[in-house]
N, C-alpha and C positions, 0 to 999 in steps of 0.2 A: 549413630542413634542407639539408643539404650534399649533393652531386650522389654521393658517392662511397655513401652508403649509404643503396641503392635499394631499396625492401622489394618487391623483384621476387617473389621467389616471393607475397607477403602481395599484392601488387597483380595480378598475376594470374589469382592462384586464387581474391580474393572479389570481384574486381570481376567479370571477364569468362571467367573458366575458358576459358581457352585450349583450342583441342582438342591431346592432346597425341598422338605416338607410344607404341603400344600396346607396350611395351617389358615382357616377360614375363621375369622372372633365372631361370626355367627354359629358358627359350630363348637365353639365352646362351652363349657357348662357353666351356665351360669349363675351359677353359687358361688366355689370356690376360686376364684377369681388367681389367687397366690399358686394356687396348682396348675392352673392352665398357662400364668403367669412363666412360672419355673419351666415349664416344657416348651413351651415358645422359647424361651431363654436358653435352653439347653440346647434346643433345635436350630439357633442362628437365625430365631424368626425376630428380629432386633425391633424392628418396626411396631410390631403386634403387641412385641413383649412390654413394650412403655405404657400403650394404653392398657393392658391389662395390669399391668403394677400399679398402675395410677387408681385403677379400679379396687384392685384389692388394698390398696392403702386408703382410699375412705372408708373403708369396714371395719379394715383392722383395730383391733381394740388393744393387741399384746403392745406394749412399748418397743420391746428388743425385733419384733419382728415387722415391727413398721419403720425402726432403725433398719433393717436389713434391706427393703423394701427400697428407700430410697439410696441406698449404697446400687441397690441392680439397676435403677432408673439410671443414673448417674454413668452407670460402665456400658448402659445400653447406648446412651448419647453419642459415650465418647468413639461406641464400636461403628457407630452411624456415622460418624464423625461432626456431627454438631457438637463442635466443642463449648459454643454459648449459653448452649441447655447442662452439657456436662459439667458444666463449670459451677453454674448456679446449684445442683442437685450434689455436687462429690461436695461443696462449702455447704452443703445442708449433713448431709454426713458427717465431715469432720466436728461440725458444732456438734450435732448429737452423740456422738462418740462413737463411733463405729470401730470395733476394733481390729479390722483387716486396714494396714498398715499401709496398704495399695491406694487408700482412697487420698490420703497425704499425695502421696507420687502422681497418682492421675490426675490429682488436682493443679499440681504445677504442670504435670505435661500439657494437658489441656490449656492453661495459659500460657503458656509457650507456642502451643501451637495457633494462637490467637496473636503472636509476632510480640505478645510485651515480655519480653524477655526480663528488665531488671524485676520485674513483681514474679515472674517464673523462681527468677533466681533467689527467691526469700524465700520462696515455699518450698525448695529443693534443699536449700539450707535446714527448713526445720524437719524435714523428714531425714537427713543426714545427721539431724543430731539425735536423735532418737532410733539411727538404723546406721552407726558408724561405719566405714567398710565397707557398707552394699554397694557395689561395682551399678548400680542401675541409677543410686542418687549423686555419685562422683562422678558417673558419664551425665546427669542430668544439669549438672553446674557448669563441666565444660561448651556439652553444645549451646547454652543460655550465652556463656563467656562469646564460642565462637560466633553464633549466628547474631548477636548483638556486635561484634567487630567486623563482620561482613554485612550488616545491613546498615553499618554506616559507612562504607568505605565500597560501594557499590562497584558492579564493572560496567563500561562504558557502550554494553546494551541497552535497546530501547526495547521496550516490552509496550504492547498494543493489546486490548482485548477483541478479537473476529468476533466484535456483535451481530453482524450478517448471517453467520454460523450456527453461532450458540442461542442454546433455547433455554429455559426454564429446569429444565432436566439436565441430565449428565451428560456429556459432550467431551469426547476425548479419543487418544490415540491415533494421529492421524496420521495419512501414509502417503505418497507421490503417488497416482493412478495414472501418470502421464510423464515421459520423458521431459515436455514442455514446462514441466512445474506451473501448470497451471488450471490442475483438477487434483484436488483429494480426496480420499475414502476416511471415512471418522465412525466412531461408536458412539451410539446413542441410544438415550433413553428414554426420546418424546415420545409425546401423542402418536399413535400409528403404526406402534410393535405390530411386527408380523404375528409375533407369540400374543398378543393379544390378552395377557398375564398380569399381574402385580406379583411384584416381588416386593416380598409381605418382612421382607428386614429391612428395607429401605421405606418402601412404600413409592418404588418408583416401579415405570414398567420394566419387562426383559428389553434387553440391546439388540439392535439390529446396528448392521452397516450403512452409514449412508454417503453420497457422491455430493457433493460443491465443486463449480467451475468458476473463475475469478476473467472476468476482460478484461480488455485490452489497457481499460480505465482503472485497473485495481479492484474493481467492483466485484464481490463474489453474490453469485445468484444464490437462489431458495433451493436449502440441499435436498435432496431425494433419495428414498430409501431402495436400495438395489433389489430389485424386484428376486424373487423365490428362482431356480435354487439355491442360491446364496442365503438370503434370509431366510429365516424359519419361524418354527412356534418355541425351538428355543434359543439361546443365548449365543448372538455371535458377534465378535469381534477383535480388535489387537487383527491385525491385516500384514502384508507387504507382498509386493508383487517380483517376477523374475526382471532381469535386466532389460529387456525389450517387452516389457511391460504386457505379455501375452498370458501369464499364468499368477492368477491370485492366490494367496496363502493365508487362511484365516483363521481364527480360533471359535471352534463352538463346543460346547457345554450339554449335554441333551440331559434330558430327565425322564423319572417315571417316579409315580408316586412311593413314598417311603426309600428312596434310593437316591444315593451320590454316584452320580456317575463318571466324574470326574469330569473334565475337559483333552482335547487332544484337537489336534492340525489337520484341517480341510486343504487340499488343494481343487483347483478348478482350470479352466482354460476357457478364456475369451472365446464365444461365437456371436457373429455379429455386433448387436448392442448389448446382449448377454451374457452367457457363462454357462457354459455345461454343467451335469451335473457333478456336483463334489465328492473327491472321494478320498477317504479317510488316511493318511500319512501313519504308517508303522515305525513308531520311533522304540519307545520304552515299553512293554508289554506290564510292566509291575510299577508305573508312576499312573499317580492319582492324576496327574497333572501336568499337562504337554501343553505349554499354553506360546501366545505370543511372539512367532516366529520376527523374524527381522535377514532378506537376502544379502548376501555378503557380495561385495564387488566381481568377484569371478563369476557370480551367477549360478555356483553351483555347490553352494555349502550356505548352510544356514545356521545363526543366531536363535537361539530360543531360551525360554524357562520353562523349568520341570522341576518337580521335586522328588527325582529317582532318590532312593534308597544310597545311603555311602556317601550325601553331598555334605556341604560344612554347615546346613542349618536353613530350616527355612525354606527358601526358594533361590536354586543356582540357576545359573544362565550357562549351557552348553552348546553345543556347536557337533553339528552333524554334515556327511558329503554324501551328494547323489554319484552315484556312480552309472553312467550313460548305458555301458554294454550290460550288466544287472536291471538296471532300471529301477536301484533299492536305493536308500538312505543308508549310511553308514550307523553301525552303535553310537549312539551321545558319546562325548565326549567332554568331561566339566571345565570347565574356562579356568580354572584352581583358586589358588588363596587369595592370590593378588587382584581377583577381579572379584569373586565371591567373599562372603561373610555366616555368622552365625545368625544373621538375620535375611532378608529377605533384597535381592536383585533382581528387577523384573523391567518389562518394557524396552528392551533393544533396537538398537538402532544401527547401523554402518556406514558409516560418511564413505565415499568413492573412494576416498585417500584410504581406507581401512583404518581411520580411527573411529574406537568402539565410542558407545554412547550408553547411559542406562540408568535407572532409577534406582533407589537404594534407601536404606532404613539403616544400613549397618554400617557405613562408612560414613565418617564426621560429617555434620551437614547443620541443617537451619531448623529442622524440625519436622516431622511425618517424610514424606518419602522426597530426597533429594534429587535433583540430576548430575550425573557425572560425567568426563571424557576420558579415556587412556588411549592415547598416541598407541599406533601400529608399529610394532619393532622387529615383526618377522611373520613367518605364515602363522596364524593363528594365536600368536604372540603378541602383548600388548605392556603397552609398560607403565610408569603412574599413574594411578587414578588420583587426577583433581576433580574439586568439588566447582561447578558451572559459576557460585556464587549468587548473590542479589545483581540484578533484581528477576534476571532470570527463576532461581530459588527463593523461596521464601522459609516463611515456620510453618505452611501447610505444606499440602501432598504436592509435587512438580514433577510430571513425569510423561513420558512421551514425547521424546523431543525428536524432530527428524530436522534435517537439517537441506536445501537446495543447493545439490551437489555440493561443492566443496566453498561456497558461498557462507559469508557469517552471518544466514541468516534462516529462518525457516520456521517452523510451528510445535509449541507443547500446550501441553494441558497441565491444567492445576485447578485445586479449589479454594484459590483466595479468597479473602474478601473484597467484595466488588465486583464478582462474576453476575452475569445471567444467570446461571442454575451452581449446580451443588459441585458440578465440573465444568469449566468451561476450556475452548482453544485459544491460545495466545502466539500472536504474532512476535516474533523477535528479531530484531538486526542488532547489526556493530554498525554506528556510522562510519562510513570509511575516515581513516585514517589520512587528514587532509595534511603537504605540506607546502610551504611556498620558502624562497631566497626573495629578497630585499635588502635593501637598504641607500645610500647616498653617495654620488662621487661629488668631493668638492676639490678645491685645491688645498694643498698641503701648507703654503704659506697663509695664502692670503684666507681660506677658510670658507671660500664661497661657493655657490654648487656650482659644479661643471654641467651646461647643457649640454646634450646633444653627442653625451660621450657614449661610445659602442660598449654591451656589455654582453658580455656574449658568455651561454651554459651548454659545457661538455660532461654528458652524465655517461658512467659508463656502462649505462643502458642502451648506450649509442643517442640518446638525447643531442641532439642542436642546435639551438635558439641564441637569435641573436636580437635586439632590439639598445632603444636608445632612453639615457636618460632623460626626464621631463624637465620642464622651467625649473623645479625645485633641487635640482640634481639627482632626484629620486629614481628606483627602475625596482621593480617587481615581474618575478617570474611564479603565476599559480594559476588560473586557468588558462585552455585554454581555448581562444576565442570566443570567453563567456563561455562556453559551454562546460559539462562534471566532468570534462579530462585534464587532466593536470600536468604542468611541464614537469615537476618534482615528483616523483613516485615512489615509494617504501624500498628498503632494500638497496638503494643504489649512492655510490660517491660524483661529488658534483668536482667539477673545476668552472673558476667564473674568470672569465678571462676579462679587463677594462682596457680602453686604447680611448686616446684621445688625441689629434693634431697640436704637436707643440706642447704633449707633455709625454713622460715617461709612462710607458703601461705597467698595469697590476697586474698581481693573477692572487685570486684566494683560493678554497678547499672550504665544501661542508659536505655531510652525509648524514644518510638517512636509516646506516645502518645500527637496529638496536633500536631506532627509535619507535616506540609504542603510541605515543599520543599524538595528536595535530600539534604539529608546530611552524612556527615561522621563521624561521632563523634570519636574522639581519647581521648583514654583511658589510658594512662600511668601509671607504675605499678614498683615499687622500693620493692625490696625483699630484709628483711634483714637474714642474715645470720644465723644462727644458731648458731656458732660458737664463736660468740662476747660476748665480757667479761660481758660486759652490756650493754643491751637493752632498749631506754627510751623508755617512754610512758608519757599520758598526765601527765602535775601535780597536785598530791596528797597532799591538803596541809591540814590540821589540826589547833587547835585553837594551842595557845602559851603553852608551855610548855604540851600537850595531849596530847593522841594516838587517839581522837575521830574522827573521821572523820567529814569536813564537807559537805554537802552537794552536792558542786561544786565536789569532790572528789570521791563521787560515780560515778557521770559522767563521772571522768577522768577514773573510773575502769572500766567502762564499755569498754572502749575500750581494756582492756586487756583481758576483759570477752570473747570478741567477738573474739579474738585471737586466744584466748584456745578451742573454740567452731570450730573456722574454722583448727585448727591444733588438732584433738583432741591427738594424740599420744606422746605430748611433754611431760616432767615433766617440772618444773620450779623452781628455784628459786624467792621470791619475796623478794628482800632488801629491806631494810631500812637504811638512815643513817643522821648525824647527823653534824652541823656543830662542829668547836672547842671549842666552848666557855662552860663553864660549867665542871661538871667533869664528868672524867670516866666514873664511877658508872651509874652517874645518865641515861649518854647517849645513852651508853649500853643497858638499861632497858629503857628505851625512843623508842629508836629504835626498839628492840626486840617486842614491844606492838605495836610499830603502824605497824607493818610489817605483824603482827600476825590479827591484825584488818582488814588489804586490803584480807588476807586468808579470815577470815571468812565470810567476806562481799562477796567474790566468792564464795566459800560454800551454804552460802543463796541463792545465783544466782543458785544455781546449778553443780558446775563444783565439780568434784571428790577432795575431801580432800589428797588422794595420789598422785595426780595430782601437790602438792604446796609446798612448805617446804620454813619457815620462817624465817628469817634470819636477826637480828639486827646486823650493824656493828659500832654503833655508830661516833666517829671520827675517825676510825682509817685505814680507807680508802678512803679520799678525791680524790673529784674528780679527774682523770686523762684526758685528750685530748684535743680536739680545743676548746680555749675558746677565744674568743675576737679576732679570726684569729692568733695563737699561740699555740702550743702543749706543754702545762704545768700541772701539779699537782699543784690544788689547795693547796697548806699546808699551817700553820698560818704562818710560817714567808714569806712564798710569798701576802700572803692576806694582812700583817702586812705592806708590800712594795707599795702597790699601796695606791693613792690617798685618805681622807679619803672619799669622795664623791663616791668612787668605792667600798671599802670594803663590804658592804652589799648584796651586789647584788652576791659579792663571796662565802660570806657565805650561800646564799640562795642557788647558784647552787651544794653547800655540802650538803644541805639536802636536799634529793634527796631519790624519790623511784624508785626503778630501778627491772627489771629481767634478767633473764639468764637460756638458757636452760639450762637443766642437761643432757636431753637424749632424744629419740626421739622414743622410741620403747614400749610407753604405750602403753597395751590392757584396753581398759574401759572393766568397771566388766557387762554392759547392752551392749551387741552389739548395740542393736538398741537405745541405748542412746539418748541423747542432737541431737534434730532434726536440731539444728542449728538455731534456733528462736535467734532473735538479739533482741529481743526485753528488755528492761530493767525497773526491779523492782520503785517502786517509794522512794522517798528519808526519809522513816522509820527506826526509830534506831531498 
């Protein structure tokens, strides 16, 4: 995000709530309207300062200063972050001419941050042509570019609005108060502030903490504000609890009139249904701002943002350790470049696995404050930050995300439009990633479904399932027994074994690894028969007039290898045969050699020598069946008939090595035989 549009008042008021000046518009003077106006303005009183603008601009009579007038109304909006009101007030501006150059740029940020991106990106355009160069309208064109290419191209979270939760007011920051994941602690800004205040630049009350429990039904009850010492008369909120969830860590803010007192880190300790009282955590002694802890998996180092002195801008997120025998926090320590920016990172989070989580202004995003993750690469070490995306992110604020345990799924806040109030809590998940294997065994000739054939899934998740196909030769493997567990799981390689009485078995391969989305993979599977006169396989071809095999040829055997291995019970014949030309004699013994060769070369493989019986038929069995889409017998006076441009290709499909079971009831002499390794020899005579 671009430096120029700072979500000052949004980073503020839910990070650290500022203390601010108690600025009461009954206690203002009521004359000069533009003076009381500007001091409010100057004071971060945002709220106060629009009704008094608005007041001093009915008065006003100067032209140029009722031009200025609406320029402050316009940046007071956009600091509130009603970009609706800003929008319509900075396009009153621009029409009147304002000459601060900002109102151009806040005017496209402001629709930008309203999600319509290509009208964003015309207005950024025209303030780029009139401001060429400025690094804040070139970063204003790319994020419209980016955040328009990820809000069509969403990721495959579902975002939910917790109306149960969220009120009318501000609603955010929520934190696990239960190992169970099934109570959280959140910041708000309803009816019933402890502090009892308005906060006169929103116009909303101070933040307390408050508790929601969700049953057994999904159902979250009516939240309740964590009764005093914890809440106060001033600002608290941004939470996280130790690992066994006995010690709270929270952010509060105190005030006294005419003073910032900055924010810093409460701890407490559960007693009863309570909490002791809180006592102040020593982190930075010269930061304004110690805000928003987040516990780290060890339990005993902490996540936070502060804006010590020496950071790279803005608001850095560092990381400090309890040390047990001291009983101190350790100095900050900054997260460095790769997690921080020249703008603002705030609201942390720590998934169990130690990947970090956090919101952000200053790394590429969708508009106002994005969320991000960077994977855990070592102790305190993290490596890319990506951007969460839509629909998680949008072009408003998106921030505080925690996540239930190491689950894709868990709770942020944003201020889109469509909430309950000006922030609301959003549920999110990933649907799981469903997969299932299917498809059809039929017969390989005849084409029709095989019923009641075994198809059996070896996953090497140790998965086992065996079942049969249906009337239609159909079988699917994906829930199971109706219920959300699945035979097919993420991560793992499947083998699908098929067996059928009276045909040859299959075996195929699918995996699941790499794959990202649901899928179905269908698996189809043609079982030949047993029964067939001859059985091709790939082609066995030989140099001219040899039995030697060449090299291609072993490959072809190999799939016959792998036949005999997944069928071990068959016998076989292996033929050989030969086209017409030549004689007899020679064929015969042609044939018988290389028939005798594809044996041996299984032999060497491994497959049982009583397993194979060699078989030269030279020419005296031409081909028979569909050839060319016609069911003929190759013989030389038909081969002699066709074209002479065709005869060759006849004779080729005559020499042909082929098999045939014999029978089906071998016992191997090793029970525990040929483990079924598909694996094949290299191409050695």
């Amino acid at each position: 995000m671009s430096k120029y549009f700072e979500p000052y008042m949004k980073i503020e008021r839910i990070l650290i709530f500022f203390v601010f000046l108690q600025f009461s518009i009954v206690g203002f003077a009521q004359k000069d309207f533009t003076h009381d106006a500007e001091t409010a303005y100057k004071s971060e009183q945002y709220y106060a300062a629009i009704d008094l603008y608005k007041k001093a601009y009915a008065k006003e009579k100067d032209r140029e200063t009722k031009i200025d007038i609406i320029y402050k109304i316009a940046d007071c909006y956009r600091l509130i972050q009603d970009h609706a009101q800003a929008e319509v007030w900075f396009d009153k501006a621009i029409k009147a001419q304002h000459p601060n150059n900002k109102a151009q740029l806040y005017y496209a940020e402001v629709i930008k941050a309203q999600g319509r991106y290509d009208e964003a990106l015309v207005e950024f355009n025209k303030y780029n042509a009139k401001n060429p160069g400025d690094p804040e309208g070139i970063e204003g064109v790319k994020s419209c570019q980016q955040g328009q290419k990820w809000q069509d191209n969403p990721t495959d979270y579902i975002v939910e609005n917790v109306r149960l939760i969220n009120s009318k007011s501000s609603d955010f920051s929520p934190v696990w108060s239960s190992k169970k994941f099934d109570e959280i602690i959140f910041t708000s800004t309803r009816e019933g502030s402890y502090g009892n205040s308005i906060d006169t630049r929103v116009g909303e009350n101070y933040s307390d903490l408050y508790s929601a429990k969700v049953d057994r039904k999904g159902k979250w009850g009516t939240p309740i504000a964590i009764e005093p010492p914890i809440n106060s008369e001033q600002n608290e909120g941004g939470a996280t609890f130790d690992s066994k969830y006995t010690n709270i860590y929270f952010t509060r803010c105190p005030s006294e009139k005419n003073q910032k007192l900055g924010c810093f880190i409460m701890s407490a300790r559960k007693s009863g249904k309570g909490f002791d009282e809180p006592e102040k955590l020593e982190f930075a002694a010269d930061s304004f701002v110690v805000a928003h802890p987040a516990m780290m998996p060890d339990g005993e180092s902490m996540v936070f943002v502060a804006n010590i002195p020496g950071g790279y801008g803005g608001k850095d997120l560092y990381y400090a350790t309890f040390d047990k025998r001291e009983k101190t926090w350790s100095e900050p320590v900054n997260l460095g470049s790769a997690i921080n920016t020249a703008d603002d990172e705030m609201f942390p989070f720590v998934k169990d696995n130690g990947d970090l989580c956090f919101a952000s202004n200053g790394h590429e995003g969708m508009g106002g404050l994005d969320i991000f993750i960077a994977p855990k690469t070592g102790t305190f070490n993290w490596g890319k930050v990506e951007n969460m995306r839509a629909p998680i992110n949008s072009s408003s604020d998106d921030f505080g995300i925690i996540f239930e345990g190491n689950r894709d799924k868990g709770f942020f806040a944003s201020n889109r439009a469509g909430g309950r109030g000006s922030d609301d809590i959003y549920f999110f998940k990933k649907p799981p990633v469903i997969f299932a294997i299917q498809g059809t065994v039929s017969d390989v000739d005849t084409k029709e479904p095989i019923v009641g054939a075994s198809v059996k899934l070896i996953g090497t998740d140790g998965t086992s399932v065996e079942l049969e196909t249906d009337q239609t030769g159909f079988y699917i493997f994906a829930d199971k027994d109706g219920s959300d567990e699945r035979y097919v799981q993420e991560g793992t390689s499947y083998t699908i074994f098929v067996s059928k009485k009276g045909y040859l078995n299959s075996k195929g391969q699918e995996t699941t690894v790499g794959i990202e989305k649901s899928t179905a993979f269908v698996h189809d599977f043609l079982l030949q028969s047993i029964k067939a006169k001859e059985i091709s396989f790939p082609k066995v071809e030989y140099d001219l007039g040899s039995y030697k095999l060449r090299p291609a040829s072993k490959d072809s055997l190999d799939f016959l290898y792998q036949t005999l291995v997944d069928n071990p019970n068959i016998v076989i014949e292996l033929a050989a045969h030969t086209d017409a030309r030549g004689s007899d004699e020679s064929n015969d013994l042609l044939s018988q050699q290389r028939a005798q060769s594809c044996v041996d070369y299984l032999i060497s493989k491994g497959i049982e020598a009583a397993r194979m019986n060699a078989k030269g038929y030279g020419e005296h069995s031409p081909y028979s069946g569909n050839y060319n889409g016609q069911q003929v017998t190759l013989t030389e006076e038909y081969i002699n008939g066709l074209p002479k441009n065709e005869q060759e290709a006849a004779h080729q499909t005559n020499r042909r090595t082929v098999f045939s079971v014999l029978r089906d009831d071998f016992v191997p002499a090793n029970s525990g035989g040929n483990d079924g390794d598909t694996g094949t020899e290299g191409d050695q005579e």
